[in-house]
C-alpha positions as a LaTeX table, in Angstrom:
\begin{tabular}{lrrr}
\hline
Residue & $x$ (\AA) & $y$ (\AA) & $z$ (\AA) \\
\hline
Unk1 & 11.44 & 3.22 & $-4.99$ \\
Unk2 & 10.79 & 6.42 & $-3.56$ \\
Unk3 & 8.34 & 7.55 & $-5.78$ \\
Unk4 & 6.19 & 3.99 & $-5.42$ \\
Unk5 & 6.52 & 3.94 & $-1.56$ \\
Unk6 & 5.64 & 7.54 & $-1.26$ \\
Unk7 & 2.98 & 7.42 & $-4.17$ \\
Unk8 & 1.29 & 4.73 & $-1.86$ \\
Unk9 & 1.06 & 7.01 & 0.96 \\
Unk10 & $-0.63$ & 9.24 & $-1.06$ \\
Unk11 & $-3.36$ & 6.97 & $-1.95$ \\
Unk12 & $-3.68$ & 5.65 & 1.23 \\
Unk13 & $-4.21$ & 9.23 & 2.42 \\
Unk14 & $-7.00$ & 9.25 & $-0.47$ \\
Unk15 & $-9.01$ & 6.38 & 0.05 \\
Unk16 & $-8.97$ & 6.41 & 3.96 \\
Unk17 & $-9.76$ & 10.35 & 3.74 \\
Unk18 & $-7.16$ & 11.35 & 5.85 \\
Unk19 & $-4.58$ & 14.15 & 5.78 \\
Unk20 & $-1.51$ & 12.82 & 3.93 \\
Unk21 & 1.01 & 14.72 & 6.61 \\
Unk22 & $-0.44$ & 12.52 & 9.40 \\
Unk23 & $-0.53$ & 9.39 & 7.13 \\
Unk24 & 3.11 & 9.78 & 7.27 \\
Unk25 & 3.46 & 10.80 & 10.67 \\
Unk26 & 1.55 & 7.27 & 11.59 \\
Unk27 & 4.07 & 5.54 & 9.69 \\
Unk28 & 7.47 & 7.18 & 9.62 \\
Unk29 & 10.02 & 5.14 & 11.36 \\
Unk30 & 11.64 & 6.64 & 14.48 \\
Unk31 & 14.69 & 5.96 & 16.64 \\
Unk32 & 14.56 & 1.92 & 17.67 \\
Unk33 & 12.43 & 1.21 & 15.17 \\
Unk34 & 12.75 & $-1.97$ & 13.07 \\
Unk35 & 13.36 & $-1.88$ & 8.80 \\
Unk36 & 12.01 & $-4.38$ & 6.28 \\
Unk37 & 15.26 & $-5.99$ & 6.90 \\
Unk38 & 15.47 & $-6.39$ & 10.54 \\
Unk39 & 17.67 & $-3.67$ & 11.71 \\
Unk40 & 17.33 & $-1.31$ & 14.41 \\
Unk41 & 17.44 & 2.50 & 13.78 \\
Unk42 & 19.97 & 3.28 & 16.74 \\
Unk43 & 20.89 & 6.45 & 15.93 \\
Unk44 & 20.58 & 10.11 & 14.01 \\
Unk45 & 16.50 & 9.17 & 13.32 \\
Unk46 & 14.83 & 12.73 & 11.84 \\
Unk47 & 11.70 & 12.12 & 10.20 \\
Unk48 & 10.49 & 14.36 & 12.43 \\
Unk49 & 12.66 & 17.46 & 12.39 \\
Unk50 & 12.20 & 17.05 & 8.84 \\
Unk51 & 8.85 & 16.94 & 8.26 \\
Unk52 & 7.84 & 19.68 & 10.82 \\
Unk53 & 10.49 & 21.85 & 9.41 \\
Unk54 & 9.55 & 21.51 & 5.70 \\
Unk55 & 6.02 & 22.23 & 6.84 \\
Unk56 & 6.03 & 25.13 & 8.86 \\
Unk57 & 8.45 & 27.03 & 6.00 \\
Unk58 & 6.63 & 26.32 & 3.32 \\
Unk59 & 3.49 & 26.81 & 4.96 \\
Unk60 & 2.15 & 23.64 & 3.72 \\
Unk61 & $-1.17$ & 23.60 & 6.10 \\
Unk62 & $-2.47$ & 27.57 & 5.34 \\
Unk63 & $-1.84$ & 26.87 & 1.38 \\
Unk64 & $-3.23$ & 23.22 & 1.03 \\
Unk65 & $-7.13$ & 23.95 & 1.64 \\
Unk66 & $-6.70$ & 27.07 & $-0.54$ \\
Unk67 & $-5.66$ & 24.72 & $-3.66$ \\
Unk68 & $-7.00$ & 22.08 & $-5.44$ \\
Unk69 & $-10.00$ & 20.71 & $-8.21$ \\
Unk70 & $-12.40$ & 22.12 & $-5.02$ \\
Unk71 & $-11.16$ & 24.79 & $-4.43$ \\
Unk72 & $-12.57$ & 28.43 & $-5.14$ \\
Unk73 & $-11.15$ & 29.35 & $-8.46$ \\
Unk74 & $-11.37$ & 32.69 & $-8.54$ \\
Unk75 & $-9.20$ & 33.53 & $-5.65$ \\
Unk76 & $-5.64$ & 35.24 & $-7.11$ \\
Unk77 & $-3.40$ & 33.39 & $-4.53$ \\
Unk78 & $-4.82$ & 29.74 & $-6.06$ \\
Unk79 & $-4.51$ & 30.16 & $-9.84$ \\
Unk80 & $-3.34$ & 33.36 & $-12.36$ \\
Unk81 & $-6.33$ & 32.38 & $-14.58$ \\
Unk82 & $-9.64$ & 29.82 & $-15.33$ \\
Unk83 & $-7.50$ & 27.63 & $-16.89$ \\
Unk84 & $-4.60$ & 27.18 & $-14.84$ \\
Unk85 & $-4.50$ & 25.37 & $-11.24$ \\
Unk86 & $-2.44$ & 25.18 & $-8.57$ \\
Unk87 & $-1.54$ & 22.04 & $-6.00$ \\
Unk88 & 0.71 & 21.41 & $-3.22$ \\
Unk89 & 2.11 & 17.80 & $-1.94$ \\
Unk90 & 5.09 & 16.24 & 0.10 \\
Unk91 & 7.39 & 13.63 & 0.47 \\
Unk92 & 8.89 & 12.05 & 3.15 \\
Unk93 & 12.02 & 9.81 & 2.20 \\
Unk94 & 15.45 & 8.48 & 3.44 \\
Unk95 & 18.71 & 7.20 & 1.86 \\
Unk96 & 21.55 & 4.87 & 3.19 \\
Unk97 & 24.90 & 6.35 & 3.44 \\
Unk98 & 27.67 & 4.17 & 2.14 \\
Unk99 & 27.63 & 1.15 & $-0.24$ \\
Unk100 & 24.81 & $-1.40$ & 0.86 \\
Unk101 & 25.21 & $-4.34$ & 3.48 \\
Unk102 & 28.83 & $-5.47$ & 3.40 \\
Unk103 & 30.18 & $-3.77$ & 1.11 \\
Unk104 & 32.22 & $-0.90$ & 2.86 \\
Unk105 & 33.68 & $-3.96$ & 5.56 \\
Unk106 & 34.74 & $-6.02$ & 2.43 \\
Unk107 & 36.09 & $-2.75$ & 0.78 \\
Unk108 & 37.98 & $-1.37$ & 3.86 \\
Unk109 & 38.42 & 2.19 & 2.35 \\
Unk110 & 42.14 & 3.82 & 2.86 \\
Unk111 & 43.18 & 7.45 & 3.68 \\
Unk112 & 46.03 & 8.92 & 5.48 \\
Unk113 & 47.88 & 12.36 & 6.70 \\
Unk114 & 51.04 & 13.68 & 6.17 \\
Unk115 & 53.16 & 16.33 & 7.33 \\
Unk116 & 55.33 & 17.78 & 4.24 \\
Unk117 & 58.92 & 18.80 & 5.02 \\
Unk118 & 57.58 & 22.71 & 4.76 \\
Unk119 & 55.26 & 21.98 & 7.68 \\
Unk120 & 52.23 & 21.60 & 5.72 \\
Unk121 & 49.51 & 18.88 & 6.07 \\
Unk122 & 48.67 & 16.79 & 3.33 \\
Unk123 & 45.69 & 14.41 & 2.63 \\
Unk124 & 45.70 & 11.36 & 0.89 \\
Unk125 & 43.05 & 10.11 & $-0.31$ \\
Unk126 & 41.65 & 8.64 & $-4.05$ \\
Unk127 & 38.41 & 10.03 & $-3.32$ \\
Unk128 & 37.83 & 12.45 & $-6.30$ \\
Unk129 & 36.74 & 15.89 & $-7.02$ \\
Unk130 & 34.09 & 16.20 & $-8.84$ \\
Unk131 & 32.26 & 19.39 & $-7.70$ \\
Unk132 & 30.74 & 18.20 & $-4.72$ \\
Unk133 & 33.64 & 19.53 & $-2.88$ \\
Unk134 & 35.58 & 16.85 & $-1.43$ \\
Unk135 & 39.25 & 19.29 & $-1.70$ \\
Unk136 & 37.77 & 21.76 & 1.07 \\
Unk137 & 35.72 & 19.23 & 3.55 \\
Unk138 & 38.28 & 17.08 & 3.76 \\
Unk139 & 40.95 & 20.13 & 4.40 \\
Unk140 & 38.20 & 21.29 & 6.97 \\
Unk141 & 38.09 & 18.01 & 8.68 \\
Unk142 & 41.83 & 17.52 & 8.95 \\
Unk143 & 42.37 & 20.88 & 10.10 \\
Unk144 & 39.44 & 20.92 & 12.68 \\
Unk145 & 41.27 & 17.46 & 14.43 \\
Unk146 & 44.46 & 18.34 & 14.09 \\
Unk147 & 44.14 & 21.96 & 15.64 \\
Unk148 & 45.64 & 24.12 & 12.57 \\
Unk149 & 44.18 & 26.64 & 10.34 \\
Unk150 & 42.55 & 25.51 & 6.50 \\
Unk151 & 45.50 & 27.12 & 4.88 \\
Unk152 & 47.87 & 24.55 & 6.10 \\
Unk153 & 46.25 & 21.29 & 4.59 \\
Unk154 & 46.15 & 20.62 & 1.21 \\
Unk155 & 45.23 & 17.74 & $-0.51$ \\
Unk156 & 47.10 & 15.13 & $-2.60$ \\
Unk157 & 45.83 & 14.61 & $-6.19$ \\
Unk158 & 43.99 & 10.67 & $-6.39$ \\
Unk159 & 47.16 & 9.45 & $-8.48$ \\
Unk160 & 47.06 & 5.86 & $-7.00$ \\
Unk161 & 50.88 & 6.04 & $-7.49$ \\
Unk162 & 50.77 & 8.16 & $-4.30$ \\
Unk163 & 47.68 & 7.86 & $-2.40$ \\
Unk164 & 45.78 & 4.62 & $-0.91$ \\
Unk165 & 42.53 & 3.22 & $-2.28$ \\
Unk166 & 39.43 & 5.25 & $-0.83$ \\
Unk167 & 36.93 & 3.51 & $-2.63$ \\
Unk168 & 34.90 & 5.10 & $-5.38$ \\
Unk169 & 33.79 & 8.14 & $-5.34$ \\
Unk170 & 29.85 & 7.13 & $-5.24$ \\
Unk171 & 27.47 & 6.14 & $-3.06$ \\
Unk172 & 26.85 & 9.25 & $-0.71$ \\
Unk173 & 30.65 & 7.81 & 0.91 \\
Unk174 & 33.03 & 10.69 & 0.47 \\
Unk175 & 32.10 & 12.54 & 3.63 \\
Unk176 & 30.65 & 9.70 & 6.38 \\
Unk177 & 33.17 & 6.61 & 5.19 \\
Unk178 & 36.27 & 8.40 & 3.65 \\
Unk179 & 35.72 & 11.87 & 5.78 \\
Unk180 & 35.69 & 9.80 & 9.03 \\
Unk181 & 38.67 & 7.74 & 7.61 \\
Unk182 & 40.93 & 11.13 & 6.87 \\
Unk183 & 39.59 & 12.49 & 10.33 \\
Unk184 & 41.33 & 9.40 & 12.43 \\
Unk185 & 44.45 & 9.55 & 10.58 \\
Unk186 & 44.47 & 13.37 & 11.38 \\
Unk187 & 44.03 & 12.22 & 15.46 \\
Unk188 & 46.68 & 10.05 & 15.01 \\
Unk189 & 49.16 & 12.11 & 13.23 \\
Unk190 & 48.01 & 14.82 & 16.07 \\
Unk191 & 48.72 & 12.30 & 18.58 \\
Unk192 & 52.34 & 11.80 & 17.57 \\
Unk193 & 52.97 & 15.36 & 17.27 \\
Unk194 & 51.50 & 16.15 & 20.98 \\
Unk195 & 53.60 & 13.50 & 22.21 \\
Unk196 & 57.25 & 14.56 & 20.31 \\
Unk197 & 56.37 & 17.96 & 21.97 \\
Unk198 & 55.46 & 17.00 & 25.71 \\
Unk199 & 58.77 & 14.46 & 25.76 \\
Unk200 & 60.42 & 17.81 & 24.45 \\
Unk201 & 59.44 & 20.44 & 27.12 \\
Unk202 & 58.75 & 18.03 & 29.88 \\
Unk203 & 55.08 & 18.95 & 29.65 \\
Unk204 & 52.57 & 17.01 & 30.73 \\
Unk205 & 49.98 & 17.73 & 28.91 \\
Unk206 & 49.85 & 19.51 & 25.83 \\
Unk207 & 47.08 & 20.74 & 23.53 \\
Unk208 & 47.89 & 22.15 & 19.80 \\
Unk209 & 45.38 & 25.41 & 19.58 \\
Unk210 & 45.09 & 27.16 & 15.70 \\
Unk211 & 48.92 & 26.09 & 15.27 \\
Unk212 & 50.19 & 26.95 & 18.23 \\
Unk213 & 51.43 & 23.95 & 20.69 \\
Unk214 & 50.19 & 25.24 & 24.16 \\
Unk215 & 51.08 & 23.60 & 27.83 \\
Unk216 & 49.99 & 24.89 & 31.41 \\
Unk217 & 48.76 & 28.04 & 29.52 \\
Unk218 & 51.99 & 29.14 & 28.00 \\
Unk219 & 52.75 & 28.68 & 23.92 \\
Unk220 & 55.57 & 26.45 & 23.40 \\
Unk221 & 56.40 & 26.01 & 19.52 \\
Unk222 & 54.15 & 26.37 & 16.63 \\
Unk223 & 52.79 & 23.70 & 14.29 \\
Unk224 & 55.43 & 24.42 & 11.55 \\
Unk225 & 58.41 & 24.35 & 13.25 \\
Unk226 & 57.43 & 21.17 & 15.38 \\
Unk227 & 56.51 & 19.30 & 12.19 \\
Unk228 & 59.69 & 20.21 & 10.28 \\
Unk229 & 62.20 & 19.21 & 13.76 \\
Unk230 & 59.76 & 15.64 & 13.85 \\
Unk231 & 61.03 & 15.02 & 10.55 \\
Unk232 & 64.52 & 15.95 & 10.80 \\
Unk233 & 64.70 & 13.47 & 14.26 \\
Unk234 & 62.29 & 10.86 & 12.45 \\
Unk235 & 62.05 & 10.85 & 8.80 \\
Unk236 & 58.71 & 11.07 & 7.31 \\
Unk237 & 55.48 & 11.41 & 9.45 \\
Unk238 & 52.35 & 9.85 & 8.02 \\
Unk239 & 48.89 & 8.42 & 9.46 \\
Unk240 & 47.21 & 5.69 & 7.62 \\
Unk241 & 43.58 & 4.27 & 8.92 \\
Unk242 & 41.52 & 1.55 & 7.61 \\
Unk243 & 37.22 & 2.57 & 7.58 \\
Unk244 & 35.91 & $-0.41$ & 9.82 \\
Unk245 & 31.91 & $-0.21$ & 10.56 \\
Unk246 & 30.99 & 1.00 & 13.94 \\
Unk247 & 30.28 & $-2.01$ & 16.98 \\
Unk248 & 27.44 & $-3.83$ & 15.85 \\
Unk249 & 26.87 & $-3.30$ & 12.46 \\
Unk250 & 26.38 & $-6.46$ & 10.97 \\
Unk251 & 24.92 & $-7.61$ & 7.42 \\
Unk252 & 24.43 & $-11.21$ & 6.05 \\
Unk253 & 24.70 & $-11.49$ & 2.34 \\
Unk254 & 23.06 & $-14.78$ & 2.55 \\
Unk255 & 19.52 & $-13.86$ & 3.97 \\
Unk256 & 20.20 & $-10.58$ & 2.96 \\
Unk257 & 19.34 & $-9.26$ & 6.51 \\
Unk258 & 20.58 & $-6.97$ & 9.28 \\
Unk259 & 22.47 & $-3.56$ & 8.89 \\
Unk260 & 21.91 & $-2.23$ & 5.19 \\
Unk261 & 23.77 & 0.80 & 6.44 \\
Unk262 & 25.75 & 1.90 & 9.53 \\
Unk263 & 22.72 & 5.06 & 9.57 \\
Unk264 & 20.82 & 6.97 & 7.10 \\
Unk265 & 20.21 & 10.25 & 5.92 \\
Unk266 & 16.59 & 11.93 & 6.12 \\
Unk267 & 14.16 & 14.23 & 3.64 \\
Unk268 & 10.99 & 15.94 & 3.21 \\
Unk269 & 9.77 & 17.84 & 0.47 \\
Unk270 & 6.72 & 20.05 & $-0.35$ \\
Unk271 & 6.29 & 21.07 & $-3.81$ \\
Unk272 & 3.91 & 23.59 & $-5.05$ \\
Unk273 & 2.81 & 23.44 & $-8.59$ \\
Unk274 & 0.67 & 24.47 & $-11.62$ \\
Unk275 & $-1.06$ & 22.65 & $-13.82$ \\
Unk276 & $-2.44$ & 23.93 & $-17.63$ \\
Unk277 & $-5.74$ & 22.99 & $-17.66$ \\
Unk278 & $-5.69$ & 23.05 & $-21.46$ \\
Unk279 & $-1.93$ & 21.70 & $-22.27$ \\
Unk280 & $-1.52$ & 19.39 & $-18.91$ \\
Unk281 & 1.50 & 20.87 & $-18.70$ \\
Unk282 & 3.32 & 21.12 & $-14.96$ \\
Unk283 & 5.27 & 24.05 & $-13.96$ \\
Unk284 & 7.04 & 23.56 & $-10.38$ \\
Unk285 & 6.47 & 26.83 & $-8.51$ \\
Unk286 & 8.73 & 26.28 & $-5.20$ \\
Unk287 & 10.47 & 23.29 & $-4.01$ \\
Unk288 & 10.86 & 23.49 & $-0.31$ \\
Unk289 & 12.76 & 21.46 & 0.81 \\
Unk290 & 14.79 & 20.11 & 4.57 \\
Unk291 & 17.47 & 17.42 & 5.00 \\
Unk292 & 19.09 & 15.80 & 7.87 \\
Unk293 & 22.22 & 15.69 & 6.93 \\
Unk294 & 24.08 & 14.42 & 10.76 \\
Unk295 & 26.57 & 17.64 & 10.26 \\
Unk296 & 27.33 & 20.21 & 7.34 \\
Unk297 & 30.66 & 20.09 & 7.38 \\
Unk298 & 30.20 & 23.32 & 4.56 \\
Unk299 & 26.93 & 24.37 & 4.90 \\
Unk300 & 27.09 & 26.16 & 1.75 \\
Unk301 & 28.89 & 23.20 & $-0.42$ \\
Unk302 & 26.16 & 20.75 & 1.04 \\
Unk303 & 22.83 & 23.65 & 0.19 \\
Unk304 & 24.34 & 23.29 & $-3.65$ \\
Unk305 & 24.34 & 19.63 & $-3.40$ \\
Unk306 & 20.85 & 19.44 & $-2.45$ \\
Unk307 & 19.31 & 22.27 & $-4.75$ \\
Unk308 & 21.52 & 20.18 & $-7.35$ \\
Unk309 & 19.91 & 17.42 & $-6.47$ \\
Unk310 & 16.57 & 18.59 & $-6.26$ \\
Unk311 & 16.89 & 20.19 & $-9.94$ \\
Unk312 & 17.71 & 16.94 & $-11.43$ \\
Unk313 & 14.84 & 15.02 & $-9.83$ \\
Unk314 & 12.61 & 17.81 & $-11.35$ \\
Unk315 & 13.63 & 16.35 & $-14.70$ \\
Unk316 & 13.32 & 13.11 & $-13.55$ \\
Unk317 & 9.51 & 14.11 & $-12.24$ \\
Unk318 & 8.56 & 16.02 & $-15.32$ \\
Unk319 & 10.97 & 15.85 & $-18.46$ \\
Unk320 & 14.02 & 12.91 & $-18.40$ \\
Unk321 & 12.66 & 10.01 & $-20.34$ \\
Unk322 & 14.87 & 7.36 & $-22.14$ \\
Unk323 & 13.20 & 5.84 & $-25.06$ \\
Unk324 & 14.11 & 2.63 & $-25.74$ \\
Unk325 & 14.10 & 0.29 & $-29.13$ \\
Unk326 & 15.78 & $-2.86$ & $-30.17$ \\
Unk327 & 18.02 & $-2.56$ & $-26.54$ \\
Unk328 & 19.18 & 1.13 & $-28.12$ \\
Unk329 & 18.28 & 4.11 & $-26.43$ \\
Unk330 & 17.47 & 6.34 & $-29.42$ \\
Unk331 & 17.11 & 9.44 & $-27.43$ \\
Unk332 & 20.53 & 9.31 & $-26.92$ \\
Unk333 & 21.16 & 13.63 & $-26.88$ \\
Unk334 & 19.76 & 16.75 & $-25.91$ \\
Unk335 & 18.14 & 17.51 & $-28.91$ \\
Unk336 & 15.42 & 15.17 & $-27.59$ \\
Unk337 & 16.56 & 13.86 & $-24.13$ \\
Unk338 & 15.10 & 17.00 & $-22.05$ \\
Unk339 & 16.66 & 18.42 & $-18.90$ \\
Unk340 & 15.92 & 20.99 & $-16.52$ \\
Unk341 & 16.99 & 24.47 & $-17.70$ \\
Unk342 & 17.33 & 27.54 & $-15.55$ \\
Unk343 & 14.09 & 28.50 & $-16.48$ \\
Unk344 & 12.29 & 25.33 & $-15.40$ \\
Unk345 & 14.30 & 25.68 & $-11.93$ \\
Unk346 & 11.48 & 26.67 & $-9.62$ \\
Unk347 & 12.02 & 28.99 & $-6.69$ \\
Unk348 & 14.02 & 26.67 & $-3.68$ \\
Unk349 & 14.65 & 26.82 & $-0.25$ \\
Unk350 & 16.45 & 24.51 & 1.48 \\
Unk351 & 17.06 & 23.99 & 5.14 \\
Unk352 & 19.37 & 21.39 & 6.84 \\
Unk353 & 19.09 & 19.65 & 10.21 \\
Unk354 & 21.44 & 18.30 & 12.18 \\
Unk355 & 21.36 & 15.31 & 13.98 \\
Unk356 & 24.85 & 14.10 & 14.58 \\
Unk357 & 25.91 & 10.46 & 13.64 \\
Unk358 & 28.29 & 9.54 & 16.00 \\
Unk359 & 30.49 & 7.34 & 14.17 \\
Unk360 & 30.55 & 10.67 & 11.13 \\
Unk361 & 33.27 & 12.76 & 10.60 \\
Unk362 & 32.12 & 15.64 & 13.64 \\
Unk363 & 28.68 & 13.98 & 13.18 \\
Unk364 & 28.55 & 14.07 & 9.12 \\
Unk365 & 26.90 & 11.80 & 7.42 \\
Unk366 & 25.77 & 11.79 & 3.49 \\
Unk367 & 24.04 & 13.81 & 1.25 \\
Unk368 & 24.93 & 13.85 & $-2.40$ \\
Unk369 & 22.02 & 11.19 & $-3.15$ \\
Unk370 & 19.61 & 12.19 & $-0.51$ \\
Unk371 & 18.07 & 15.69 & $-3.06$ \\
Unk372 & 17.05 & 13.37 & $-5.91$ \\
Unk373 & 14.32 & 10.96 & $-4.13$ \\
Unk374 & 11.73 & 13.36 & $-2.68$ \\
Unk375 & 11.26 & 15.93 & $-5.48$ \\
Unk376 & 9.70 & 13.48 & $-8.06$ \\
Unk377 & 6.81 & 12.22 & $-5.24$ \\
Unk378 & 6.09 & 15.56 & $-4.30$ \\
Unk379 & 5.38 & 16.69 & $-7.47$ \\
Unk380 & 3.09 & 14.32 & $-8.22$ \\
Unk381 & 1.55 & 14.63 & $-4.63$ \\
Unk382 & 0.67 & 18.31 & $-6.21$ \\
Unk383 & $-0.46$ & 17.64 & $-9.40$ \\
Unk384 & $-3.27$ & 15.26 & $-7.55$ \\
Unk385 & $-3.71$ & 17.72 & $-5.46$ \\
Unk386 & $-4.44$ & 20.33 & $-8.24$ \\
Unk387 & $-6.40$ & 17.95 & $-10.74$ \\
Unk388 & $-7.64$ & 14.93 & $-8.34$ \\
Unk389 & $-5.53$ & 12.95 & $-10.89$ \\
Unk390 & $-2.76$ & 10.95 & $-9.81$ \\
Unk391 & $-0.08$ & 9.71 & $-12.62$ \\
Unk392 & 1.62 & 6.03 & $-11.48$ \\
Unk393 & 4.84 & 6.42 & $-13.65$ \\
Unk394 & 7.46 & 9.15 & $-13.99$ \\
Unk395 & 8.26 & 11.60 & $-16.21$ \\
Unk396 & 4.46 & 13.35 & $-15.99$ \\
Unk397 & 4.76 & 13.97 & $-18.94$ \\
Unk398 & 1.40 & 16.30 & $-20.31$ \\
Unk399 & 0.43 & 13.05 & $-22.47$ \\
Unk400 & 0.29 & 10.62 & $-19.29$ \\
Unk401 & $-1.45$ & 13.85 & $-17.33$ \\
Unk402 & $-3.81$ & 14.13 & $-19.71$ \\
Unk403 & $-4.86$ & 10.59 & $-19.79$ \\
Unk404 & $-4.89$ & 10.03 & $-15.61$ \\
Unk405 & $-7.16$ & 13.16 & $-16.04$ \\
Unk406 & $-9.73$ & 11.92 & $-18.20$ \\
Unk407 & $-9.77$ & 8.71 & $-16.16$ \\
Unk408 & $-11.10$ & 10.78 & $-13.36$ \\
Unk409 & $-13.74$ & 12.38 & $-15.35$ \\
Unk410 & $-15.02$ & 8.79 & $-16.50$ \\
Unk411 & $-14.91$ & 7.76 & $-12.79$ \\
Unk412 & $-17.21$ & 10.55 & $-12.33$ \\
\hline
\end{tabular}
């Protein structure tokens, strides 16, 4: 949907001769705006921290007149030779974090906290590893509420024997619905814990500061040896919470209307690319890219989720086409199902922004989705850019290049 949305920008931009940045800045939506179904944006909007930052890194508005089918061919910075062109385009895009409409109130996704009898904190969750690093944001989110250093939280493995049901692990959910979910059980568990130790010392109020419990500026006990005397007194001392959608989020499955998602992640992309006259083959150059992502909870975990991302939609721009017969796909392997390799992984750069969610883990919300819509777009922004062609359907592959090209030379 991406691609056809942003496509149409593009051609709007075309036939009404107008810059396709400001074609988008027209029509982005913005904080209070209204979606096609009938909810209010009321929070972490940046379509425009997005687009301006994409722009002014990859220098979008110096390169664009420079490229191009009007462009002077025989400056070096536009092509490497008469038969090769260059083109740059964008894409502006967003994705909903969290299943659609009702899904995460009907779901209700479970995580809790516990404190082991060695002192250490334990999460569990069934959301699952799977590279995207759920083991060390959801250790940094538990330790960040509760007040103790990474190296005491570890994580429970998703055996549903011992943890509660998270929810799949899909969606772009792990950080905003199940990270939230592990970050109030950690306040509550905190809670408990704060108030064993102030009925123990008398104190007022006390605050627990890297593992140290700390009241009217003195240190008290420390996070170990407070959690192992709670569970002598107590028994066991676990926090369970229940995800519940922030005040008025509402969704009607009837009318299909109202709240698709509590908020929404934002992306631009600018793509640079060349074109082979001769083969109509497309070589992405640079992929520049900036997401607003709420919070990074690890910046570096969430810059290999997008550059991930964004490497897969380059094969879903250029290469990744199933090829289907009698309901079989028959390119069912490598051998003729083509992916991105490193050597058709163009030079990146990423940049995330920040504008908090409130109702996010410290602000989070999702990402792992979020890379793969604006690549694909952008591309083909470029190669119209370079060739005055534009191709309607995905992969651009050099046969459907080829043909969108000669339709513009019978236009002429």
């Amino acid at each position: 949907m991406a691609f056809a949305y942003e496509m149409q920008m593009e051609k709007i931009a075309a036939a009404l001769g107008l810059d396709p940045v400001e074609v988008r800045r027209i029509n982005m939506l913005r904080e209070g705006d209204i979606t096609a179904t009938g909810q209010q944006l009321k929070w972490s909007v940046g379509t425009r921290d997005v687009l301006d930052a994409v722009l002014e890194r990859s220098d979008y508005h110096s390169i664009k007149p420079s490229v191009g089918p009007r462009a002077g061919l025989s400056r070096e910075s536009v092509i490497s030779d008469d038969r090769k062109r260059r083109g740059i385009g964008l894409s502006l895009f967003f994705h909903g974090a969290g299943f659609t409409g009702s899904g995460e109130a009907k779901m209700k996704a479970q995580a809790g906290v516990e404190i082991t009898s060695s002192g250490q904190v334990r999460i569990l969750s069934g959301s699952t590893e799977i590279g995207q690093g759920t083991r060390t944001i959801f250790a940094q989110i538990a330790a960040d509420e509760i007040g103790v250093n990474l190296d005491c939280v570890d994580m429970e493995e998703p055996d549903t024997s011992r943890v509660p049901d998270s929810g799949p692990t899909v969606a772009s959910r792990t950080c905003m619905i199940v990270g939230r979910v592990v970050q109030l059980a950690a306040r509550e568990l905190k809670q408990k814990l704060l108030s064993f130790v102030a009925e123990r010392h008398g104190a007022p109020e006390v605050e627990l500061i890297q593992g140290t419990f700390v009241a009217g500026g003195a240190d008290l006990e420390t996070f170990p040896e407070i959690a192992r005397e709670y569970i002598a007194q107590n028994g066991t001392l676990r926090a369970f919470v229940r995800y519940s959608h922030p005040p008025g989020i509402e969704w009607d499955d009837e009318t299909y209307t109202g709240d698709a998602y509590p908020v929404y992640s934002w992306g631009a992309d600018v793509a640079e690319v060349e074109v082979d006259l001769d083969t109509c083959e497309v070589s992405v150059l640079k992929l520049t890219t900036a997401h607003d992502l709420g919070r990074a909870i690890h910046p570096v975990l969430a810059q290999g989720q997008i550059e991930g991302g964004a490497l897969q939609a380059v094969g879903y721009g250029l290469l990744e086409e199933l090829v289907w017969q009698g309901g079989r796909i028959i390119n069912n392997r490598l051998t003729n199902y083509i992916i991105p390799t490193a050597l058709d992984a163009p030079e990146m750069e990423s940049i995330i922004i920040e504008n908090a969610y409130p109702h996010g883990p410290f602000g989070a919300k999702g990402v792992g989705e979020l890379p793969i819509d604006g690549p694909a777009p952008a591309i083909a922004a470029a190669v119209f850019s370079a060739t005055g062609a534009f191709v309607n359907e995905i992969p651009i592959t050099p046969e459907r290049l080829m043909a969108a090209m000669e339709g513009v030379k019978s236009d002429e």
